[in-house]
C-alpha positions as a LaTeX table, in Angstrom:
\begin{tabular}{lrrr}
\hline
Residue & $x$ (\AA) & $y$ (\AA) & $z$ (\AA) \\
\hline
Unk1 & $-56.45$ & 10.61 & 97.40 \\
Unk2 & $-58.04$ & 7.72 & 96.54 \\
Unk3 & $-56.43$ & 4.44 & 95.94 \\
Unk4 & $-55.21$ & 3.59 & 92.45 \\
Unk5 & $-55.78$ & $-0.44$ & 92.79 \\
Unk6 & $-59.18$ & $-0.36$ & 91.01 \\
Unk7 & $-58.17$ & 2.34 & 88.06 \\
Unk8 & $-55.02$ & $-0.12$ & 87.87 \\
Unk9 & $-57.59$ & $-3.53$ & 87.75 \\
Unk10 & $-59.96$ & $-2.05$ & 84.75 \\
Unk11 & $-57.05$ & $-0.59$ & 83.09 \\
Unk12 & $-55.48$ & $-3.76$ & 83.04 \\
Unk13 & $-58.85$ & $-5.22$ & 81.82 \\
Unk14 & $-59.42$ & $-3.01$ & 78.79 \\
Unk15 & $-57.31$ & $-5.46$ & 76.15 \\
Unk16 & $-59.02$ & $-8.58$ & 77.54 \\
Unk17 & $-62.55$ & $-6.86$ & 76.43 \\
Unk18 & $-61.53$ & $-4.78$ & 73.67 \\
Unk19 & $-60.05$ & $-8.34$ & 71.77 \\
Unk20 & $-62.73$ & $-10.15$ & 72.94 \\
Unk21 & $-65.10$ & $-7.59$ & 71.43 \\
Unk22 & $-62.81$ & $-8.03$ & 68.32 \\
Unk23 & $-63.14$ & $-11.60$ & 68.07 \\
Unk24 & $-67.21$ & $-11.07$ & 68.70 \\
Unk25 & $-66.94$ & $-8.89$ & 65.50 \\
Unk26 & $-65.05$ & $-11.27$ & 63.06 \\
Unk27 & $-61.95$ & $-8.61$ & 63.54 \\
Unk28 & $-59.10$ & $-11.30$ & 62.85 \\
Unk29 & $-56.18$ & $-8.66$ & 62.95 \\
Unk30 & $-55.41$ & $-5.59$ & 64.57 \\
Unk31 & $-53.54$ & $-3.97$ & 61.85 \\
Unk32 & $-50.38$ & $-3.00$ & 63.98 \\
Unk33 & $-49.89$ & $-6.00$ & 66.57 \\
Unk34 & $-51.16$ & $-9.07$ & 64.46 \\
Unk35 & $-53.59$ & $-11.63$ & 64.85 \\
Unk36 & $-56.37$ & $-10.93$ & 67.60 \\
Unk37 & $-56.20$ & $-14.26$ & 69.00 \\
Unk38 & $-52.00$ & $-14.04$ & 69.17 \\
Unk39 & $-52.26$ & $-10.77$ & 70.88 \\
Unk40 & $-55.26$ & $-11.74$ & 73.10 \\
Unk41 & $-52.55$ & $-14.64$ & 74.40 \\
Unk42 & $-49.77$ & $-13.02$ & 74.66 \\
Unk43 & $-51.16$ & $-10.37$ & 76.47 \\
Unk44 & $-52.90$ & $-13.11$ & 78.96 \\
Unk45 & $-49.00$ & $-14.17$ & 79.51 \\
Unk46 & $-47.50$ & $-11.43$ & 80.20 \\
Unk47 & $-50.58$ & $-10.59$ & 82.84 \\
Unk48 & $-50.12$ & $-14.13$ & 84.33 \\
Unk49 & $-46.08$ & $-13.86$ & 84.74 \\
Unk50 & $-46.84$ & $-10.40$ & 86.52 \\
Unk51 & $-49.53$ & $-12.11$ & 88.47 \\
Unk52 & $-47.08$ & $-14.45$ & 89.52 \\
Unk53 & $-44.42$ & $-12.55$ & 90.70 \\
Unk54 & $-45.86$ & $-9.92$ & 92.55 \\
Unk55 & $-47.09$ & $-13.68$ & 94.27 \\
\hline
\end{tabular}
């Protein structure tokens, strides 16, 4: 079985492209979560604090 580290990485990855796409677009809210730019930050956060502690 192959390691799951680099399905984990792009998985992880997929919001930080799909909002950035969004923004590309002129999409200025997801319709469920909120603004593309709060959820694009917030999800950068929560990433970071992860990041952090598994430091």
């Amino acid at each position: 079985m192959k390691k799951p580290s680099p399905y984990l990485t792009f998985a992880g990855a997929i919001p930080f492209v799909i909002c950035a796409f969004l923004m590309t677009v002129g999409v200025t809210a997801i319709p469920v979560l909120g603004k593309t730019e709060y959820v694009l930050s917030i999800y950068g956060l929560v990433i970071a604090s992860f990041m952090a502690g598994a430091h």
